[in-house]
C-alpha positions as CSV (number, residue, x, y, z in Angstrom):
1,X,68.7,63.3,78.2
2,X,65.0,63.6,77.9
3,X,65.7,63.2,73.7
4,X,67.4,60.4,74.5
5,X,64.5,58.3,76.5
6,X,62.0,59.4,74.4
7,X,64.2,57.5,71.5
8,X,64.3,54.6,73.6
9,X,60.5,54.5,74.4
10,X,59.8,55.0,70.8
11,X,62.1,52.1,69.7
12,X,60.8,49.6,71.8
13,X,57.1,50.4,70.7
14,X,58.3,50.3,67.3
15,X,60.0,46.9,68.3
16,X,56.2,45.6,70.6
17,X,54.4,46.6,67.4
18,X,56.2,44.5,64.6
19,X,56.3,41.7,66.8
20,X,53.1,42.2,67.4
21,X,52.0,42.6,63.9
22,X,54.3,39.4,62.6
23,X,52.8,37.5,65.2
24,X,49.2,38.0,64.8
25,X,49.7,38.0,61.1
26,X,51.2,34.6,61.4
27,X,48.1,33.4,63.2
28,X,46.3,33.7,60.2
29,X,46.7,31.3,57.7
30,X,43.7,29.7,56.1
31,X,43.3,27.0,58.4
32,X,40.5,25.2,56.5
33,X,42.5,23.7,53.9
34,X,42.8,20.3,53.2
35,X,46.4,18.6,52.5
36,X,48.3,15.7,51.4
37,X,46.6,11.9,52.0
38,X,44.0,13.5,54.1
39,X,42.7,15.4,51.0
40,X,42.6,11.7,48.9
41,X,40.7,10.0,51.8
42,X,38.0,12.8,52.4
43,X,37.8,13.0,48.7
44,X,36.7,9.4,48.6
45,X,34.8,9.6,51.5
46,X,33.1,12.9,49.6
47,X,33.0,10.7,46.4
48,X,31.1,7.6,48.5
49,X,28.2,10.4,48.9
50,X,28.0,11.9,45.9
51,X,27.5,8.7,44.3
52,X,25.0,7.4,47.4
53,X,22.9,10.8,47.5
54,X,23.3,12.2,44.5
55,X,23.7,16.7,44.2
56,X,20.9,18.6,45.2
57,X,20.2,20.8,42.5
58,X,17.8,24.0,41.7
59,X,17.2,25.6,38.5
60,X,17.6,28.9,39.9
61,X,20.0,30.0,43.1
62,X,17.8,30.6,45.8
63,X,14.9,28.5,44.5
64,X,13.1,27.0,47.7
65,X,11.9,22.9,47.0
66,X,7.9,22.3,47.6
67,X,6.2,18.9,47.7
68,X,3.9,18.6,45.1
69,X,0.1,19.1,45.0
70,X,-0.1,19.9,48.5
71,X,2.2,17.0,49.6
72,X,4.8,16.5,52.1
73,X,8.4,17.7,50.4
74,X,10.9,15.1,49.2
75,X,14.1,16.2,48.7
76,X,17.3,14.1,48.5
77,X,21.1,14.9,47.7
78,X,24.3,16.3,49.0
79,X,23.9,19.9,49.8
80,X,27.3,21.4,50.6
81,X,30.6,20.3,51.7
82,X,33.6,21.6,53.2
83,X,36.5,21.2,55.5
84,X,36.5,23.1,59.0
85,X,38.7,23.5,61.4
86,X,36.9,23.4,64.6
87,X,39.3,22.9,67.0
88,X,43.1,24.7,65.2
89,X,44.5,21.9,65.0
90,X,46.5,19.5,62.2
91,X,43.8,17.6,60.9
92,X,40.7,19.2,60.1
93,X,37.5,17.9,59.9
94,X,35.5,17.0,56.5
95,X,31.5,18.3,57.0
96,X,29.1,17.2,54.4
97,X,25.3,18.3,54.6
98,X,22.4,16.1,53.1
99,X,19.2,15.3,52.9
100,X,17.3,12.2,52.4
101,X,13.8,11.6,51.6
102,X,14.2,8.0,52.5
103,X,14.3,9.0,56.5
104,X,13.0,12.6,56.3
105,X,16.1,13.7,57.5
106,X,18.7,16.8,56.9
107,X,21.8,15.7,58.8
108,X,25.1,16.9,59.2
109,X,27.8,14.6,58.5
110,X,31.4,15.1,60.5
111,X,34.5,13.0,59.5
112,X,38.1,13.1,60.7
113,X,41.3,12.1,59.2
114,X,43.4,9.4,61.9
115,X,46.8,9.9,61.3
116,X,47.9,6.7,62.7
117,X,45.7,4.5,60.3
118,X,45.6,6.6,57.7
119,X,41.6,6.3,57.6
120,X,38.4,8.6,57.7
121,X,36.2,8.1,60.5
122,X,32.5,9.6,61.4
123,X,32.4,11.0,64.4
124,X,29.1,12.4,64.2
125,X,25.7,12.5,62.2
126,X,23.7,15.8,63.7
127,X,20.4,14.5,61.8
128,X,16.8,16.5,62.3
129,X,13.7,15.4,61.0
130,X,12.0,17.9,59.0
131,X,8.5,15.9,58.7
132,X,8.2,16.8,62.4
133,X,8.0,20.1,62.0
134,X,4.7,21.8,61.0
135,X,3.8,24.6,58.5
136,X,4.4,27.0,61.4
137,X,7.6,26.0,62.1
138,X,11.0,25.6,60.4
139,X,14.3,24.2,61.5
140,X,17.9,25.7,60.1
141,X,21.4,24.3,59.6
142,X,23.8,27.2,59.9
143,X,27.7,26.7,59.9
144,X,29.3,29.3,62.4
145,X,32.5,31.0,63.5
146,X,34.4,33.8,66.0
147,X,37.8,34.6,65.1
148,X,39.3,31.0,65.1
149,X,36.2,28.9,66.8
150,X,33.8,27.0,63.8
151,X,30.6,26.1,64.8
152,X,27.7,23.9,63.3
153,X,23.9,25.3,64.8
154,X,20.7,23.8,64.4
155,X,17.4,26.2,65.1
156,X,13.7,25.8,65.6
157,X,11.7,29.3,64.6
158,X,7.7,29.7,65.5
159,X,6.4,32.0,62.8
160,X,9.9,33.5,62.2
161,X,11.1,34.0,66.1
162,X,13.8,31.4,67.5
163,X,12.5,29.4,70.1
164,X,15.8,27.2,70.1
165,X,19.0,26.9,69.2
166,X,21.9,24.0,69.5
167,X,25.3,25.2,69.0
168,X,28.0,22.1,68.0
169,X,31.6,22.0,68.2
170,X,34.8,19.5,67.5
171,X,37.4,19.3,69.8
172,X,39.9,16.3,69.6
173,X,37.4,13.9,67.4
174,X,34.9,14.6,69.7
175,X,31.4,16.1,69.0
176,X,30.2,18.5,71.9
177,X,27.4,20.6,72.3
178,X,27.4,24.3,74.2
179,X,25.2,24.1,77.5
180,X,24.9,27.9,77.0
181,X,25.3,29.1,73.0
182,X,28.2,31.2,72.5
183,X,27.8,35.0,71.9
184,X,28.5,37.3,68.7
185,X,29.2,33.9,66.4
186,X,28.8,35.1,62.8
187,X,26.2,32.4,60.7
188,X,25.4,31.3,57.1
189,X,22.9,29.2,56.4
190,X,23.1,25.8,55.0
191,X,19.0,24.9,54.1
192,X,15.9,25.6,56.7
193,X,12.8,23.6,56.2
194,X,9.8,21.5,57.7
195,X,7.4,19.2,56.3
196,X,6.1,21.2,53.3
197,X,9.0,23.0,51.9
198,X,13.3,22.8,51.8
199,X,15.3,26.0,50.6
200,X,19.4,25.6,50.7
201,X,20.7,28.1,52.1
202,X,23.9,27.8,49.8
203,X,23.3,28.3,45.9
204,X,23.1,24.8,44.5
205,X,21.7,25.8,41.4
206,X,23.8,24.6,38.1
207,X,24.0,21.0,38.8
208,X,25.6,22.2,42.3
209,X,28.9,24.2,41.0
210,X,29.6,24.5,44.7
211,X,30.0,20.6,45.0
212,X,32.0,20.4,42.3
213,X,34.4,23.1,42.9
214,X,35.1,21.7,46.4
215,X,35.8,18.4,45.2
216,X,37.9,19.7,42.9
217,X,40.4,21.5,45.7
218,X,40.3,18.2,47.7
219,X,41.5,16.6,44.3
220,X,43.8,19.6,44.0
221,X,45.4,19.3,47.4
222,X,45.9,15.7,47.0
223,X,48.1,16.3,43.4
224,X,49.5,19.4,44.9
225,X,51.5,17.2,47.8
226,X,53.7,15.3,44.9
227,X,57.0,16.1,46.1
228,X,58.8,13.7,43.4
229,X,60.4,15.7,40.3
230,X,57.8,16.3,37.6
231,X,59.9,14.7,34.1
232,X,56.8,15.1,32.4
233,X,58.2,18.0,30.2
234,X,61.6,16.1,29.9
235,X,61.3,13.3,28.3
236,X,63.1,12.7,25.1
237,X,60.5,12.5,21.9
238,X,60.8,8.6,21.9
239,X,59.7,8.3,25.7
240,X,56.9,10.6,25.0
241,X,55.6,8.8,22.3
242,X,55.8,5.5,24.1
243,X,54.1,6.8,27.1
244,X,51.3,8.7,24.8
245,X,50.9,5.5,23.2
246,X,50.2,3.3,26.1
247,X,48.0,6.1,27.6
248,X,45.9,6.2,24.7
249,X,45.4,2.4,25.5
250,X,44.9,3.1,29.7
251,X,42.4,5.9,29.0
252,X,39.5,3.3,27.8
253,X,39.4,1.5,31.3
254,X,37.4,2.6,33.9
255,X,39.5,0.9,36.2
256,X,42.2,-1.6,35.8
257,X,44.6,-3.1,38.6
258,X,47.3,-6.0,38.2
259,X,46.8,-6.7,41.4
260,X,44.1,-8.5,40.9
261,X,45.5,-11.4,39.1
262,X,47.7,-14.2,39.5
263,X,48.7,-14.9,36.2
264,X,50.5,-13.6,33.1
265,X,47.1,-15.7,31.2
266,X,44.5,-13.6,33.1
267,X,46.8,-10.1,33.5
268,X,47.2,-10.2,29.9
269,X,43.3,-11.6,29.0
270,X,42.2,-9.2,31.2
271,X,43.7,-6.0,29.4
272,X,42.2,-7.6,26.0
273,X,38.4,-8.5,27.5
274,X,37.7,-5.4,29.9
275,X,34.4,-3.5,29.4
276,X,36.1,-0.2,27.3
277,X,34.9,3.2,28.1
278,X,34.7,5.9,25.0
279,X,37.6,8.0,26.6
280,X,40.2,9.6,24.8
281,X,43.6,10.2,25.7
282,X,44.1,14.2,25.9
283,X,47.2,15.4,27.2
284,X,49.6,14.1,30.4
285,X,49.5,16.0,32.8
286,X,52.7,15.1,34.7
287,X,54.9,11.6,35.3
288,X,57.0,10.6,38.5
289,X,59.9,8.4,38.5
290,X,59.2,6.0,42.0
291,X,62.2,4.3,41.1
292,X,62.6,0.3,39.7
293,X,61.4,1.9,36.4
294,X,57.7,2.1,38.0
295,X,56.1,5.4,36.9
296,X,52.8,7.5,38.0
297,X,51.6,9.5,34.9
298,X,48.3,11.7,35.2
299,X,46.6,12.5,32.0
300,X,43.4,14.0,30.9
301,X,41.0,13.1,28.4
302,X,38.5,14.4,26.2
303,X,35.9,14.6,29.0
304,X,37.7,14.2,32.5
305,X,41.0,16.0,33.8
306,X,41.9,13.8,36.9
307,X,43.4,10.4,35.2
308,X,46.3,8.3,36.5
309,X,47.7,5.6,35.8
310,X,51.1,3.3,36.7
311,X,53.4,2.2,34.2
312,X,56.7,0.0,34.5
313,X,59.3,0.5,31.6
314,X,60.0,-2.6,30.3
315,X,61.7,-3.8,26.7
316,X,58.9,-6.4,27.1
317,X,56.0,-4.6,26.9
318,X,54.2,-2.8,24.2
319,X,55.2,0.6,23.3
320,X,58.1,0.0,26.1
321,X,55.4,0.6,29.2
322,X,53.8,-2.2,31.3
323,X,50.3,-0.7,32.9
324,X,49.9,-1.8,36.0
325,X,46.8,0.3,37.6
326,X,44.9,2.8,36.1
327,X,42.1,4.9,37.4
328,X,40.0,7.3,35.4
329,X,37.7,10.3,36.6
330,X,39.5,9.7,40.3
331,X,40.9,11.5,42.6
332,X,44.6,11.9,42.3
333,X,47.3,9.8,44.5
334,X,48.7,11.8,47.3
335,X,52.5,11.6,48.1
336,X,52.9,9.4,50.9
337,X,50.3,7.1,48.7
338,X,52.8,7.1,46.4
339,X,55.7,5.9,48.8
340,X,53.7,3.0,49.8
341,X,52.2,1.9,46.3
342,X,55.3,1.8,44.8
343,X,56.5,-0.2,47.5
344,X,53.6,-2.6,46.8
345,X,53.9,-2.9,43.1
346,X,57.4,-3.3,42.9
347,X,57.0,-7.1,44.7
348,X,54.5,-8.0,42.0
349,X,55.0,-11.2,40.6
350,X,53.9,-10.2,37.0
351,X,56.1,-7.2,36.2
352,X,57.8,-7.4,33.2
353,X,61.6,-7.0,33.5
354,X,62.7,-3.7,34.2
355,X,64.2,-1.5,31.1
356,X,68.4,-1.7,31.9
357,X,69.7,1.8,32.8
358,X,67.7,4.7,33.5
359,X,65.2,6.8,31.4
360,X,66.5,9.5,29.7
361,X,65.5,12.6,29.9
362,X,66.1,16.6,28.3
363,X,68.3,18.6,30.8
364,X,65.6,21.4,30.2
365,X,61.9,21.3,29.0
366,X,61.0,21.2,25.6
367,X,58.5,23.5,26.1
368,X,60.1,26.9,27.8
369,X,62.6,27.8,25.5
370,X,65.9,29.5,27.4
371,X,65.2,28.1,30.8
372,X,67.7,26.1,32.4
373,X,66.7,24.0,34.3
374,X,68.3,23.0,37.6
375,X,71.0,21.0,37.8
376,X,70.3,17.4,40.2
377,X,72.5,16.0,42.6
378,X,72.2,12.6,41.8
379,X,71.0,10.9,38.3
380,X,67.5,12.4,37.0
381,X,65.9,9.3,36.4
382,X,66.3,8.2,40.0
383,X,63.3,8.4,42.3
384,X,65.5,10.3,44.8
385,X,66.6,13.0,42.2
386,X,66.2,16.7,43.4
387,X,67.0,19.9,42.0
388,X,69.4,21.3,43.6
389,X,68.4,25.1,44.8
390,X,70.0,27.6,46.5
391,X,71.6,27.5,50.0
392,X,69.2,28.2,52.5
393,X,69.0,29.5,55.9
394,X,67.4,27.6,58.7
395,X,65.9,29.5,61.5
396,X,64.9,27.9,64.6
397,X,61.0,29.0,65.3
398,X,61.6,30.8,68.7
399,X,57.5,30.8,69.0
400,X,55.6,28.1,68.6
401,X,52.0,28.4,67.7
402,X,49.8,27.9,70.6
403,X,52.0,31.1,71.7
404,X,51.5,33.4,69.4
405,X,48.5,34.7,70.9
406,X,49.5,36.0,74.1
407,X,52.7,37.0,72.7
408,X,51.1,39.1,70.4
409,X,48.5,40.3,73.1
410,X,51.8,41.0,75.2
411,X,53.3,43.0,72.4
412,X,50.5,45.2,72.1
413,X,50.1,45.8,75.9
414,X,53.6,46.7,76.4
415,X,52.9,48.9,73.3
416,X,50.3,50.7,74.9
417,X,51.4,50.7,78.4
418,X,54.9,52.8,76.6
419,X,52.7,54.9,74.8
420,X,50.5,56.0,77.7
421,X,53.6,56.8,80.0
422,X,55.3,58.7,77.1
423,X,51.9,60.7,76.5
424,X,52.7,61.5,80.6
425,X,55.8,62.4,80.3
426,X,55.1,65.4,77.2
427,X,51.8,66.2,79.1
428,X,54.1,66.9,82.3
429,X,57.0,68.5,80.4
430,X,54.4,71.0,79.1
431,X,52.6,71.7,82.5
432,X,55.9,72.7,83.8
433,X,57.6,74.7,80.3
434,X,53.8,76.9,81.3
């Protein structure tokens, strides 16, 4: 009998433990990642400073910036950027850190995503000026965090000792600061200066790398969040020519949109008389199908990677593809931006008849040789095509996330509490064997 409960206790602590352990496990994703339109917007938000401020370089990582011969310092540029999650939720927050020599200024810039219009908003500038603070003193940006919490703290030092210290936190679009600073939050530090000197605290040396690297995931997460079939490496060796063929012509505009004109005299003037850039079509990079033959194609060139432009097939147009929009050195469309330009383009007056039937495309790509590819459910040049996959299981979520924390912390106490009493139990059934 006593085998017997001792099995039992020692199932259900294995039982507490994994549930414990999957739970707490599935509490930790990383949270700070950017996704879908939200990565587009904040990348053009991002993009609005970079070309406002400018990247604060050094030559070196670590270098610290001095004003010359003796003068106040001057710094200006965009320091660092990320996206934090202060508050767990959906939508995080984009936080960009500057300085300006305009205003004497290092200020912390918060932004967050609205769902409901689509649209970036600033909720909050945390600005210090650095003039104000004398050779004695210093002031520090530091981004902070325990376990899920972010923080943003700004502190005064007197000859290297803290004589203050404002913590900041988001929580529903809202700025707040901590009456009394939270304990044991682990730090980095962004810059600390005053009047007479300014070191980042981040390595911006290299023209910045950092700054470009996060750009790049927000242009990354943006692509990423296509969820229309990629027929880039299908198309039939006529199609790719075409569409190679009018790229090569869409790769020397900046920007180009035929949505801003009226007529088929100024579309088609317009394509002829635009200001050319010296960019070379590279490689595409992928091409969608958003149905009524209008297309999304990215492409790189000989100097930039994120490219895209939208085409309509058309026996009317040259090389068999109308442009419509093209954007070069941008950040990619998202795939709800998708949805709703094709929606928009296809009421264009100036399309060109669409191409009759639909394109045609390899059953496999032409570039992995004995891979076959998936079979679609419905025609592969339609917009709604999907591959179909295996059958899968659906599982209704029997824990939702806001309660995975105690049910984890529940887990682990009954754990313990079972272990404890069967530590009792063989510490008694000793005493007595004695």
């Amino acid at each position: 009998m006593k085998n017997r409960i001792l099995n039992i206790i020692c199932f259900i602590c294995a039982v507490s433990l994994m549930l414990s352990c999957f739970t707490a496990s599935a509490m930790s994703p990383h949270l700070d990642k950017p996704v879908g339109k939200m990565s587009a917007i904040y990348g053009e938000v991002f993009n609005k400073y970079l070309l406002d401020y400018g990247p604060l370089s050094t030559n070196i990582p670590g270098e610290t910036i001095y004003g010359e011969y003796g003068y106040p310092v001057a710094p200006r540029g965009v320091i660092y950027g990320e996206v934090v999650n202060f508050d767990a939720n959906e939508n995080p927050y984009l936080v960009i850190y500057t300085v300006d020599n305009s205003v004497c200024e290092t200020a912390c810039h918060i932004w967050h995503f609205d769902e409901e219009t689509e649209e970036a908003n600033e909720i909050a500038v945390l600005a210090k000026n650095y003039a104000e603070l004398p050779a004695e003193m210093n002031g520090e940006f530091n981004v902070g965090w325990k376990g899920d919490k972010r923080y943003i703290s700004y502190k005064v030092y007197m000859n290297h000792e803290e004589i203050s210290a404002d913590y900041y936190t988001v929580i529903n679009g809202d700025t707040f600061m901590y009456v009394n600073d939270p304990e044991n939050v682990t730090e980095v530090g962004i810059a600390d200066f005053n009047a007479f000197y300014f070191h980042p605290g981040v390595d911006v040396s290299n023209g910045n790398r950092l700054l470009t690297d996060f750009f790049d995931s927000l242009k990354n997460a943006a692509a990423d969040s296509v969820t229309y079939e990629d027929i880039a490496e299908r198309l039939s060796d006529k199609d790719e020519a075409q569409v190679e063929a009018t790229l090569s012509n869409a790769a020397k505009y900046d920007y180009f949109d035929i949505a801003n004109y009226s007529s088929f005299v100024r579309y088609e003037a317009a394509l002829d008389s635009l200001k050319l850039n010296s960019d070379r079509f590279y490689l595409i990079s992928n091409m969608y199908n958003l149905g009524d033959e209008i297309y999304y194609v990215r492409f790189s060139t000989d100097k930039t990677y994120y490219n895209y432009a939208l085409l309509r097939r058309s026996p009317d147009a040259e090389n068999g593809y109308q442009i419509l929009k093209v954007c070069t050195d941008c950040i990619p469309l998202a795939d709800i931006e998708l949805r709703e330009i094709k929606e928009k383009y296809k009421r264009n007056i100036l399309l060109y008849k669409k191409a009759k039937g639909n394109i045609k495309l390899e059953r496999k790509s032409k570039y992995i040789k004995d891979t076959p590819m998936p079979t679609t459910s419905v025609d592969a040049g339609s917009a709604e095509a999907k591959p179909n996959s295996e059958p899968k299981i659906k599982i209704t979520k029997m824990i939702g996330r806001h309660m995975r924390l105690p049910v984890a912390c529940i887990g682990g106490g009954i754990s313990i509490g079972l272990l404890t009493a069967l530590w009792l139990y063989l510490s008694s059934d000793d005493d007595k064997s004695k």
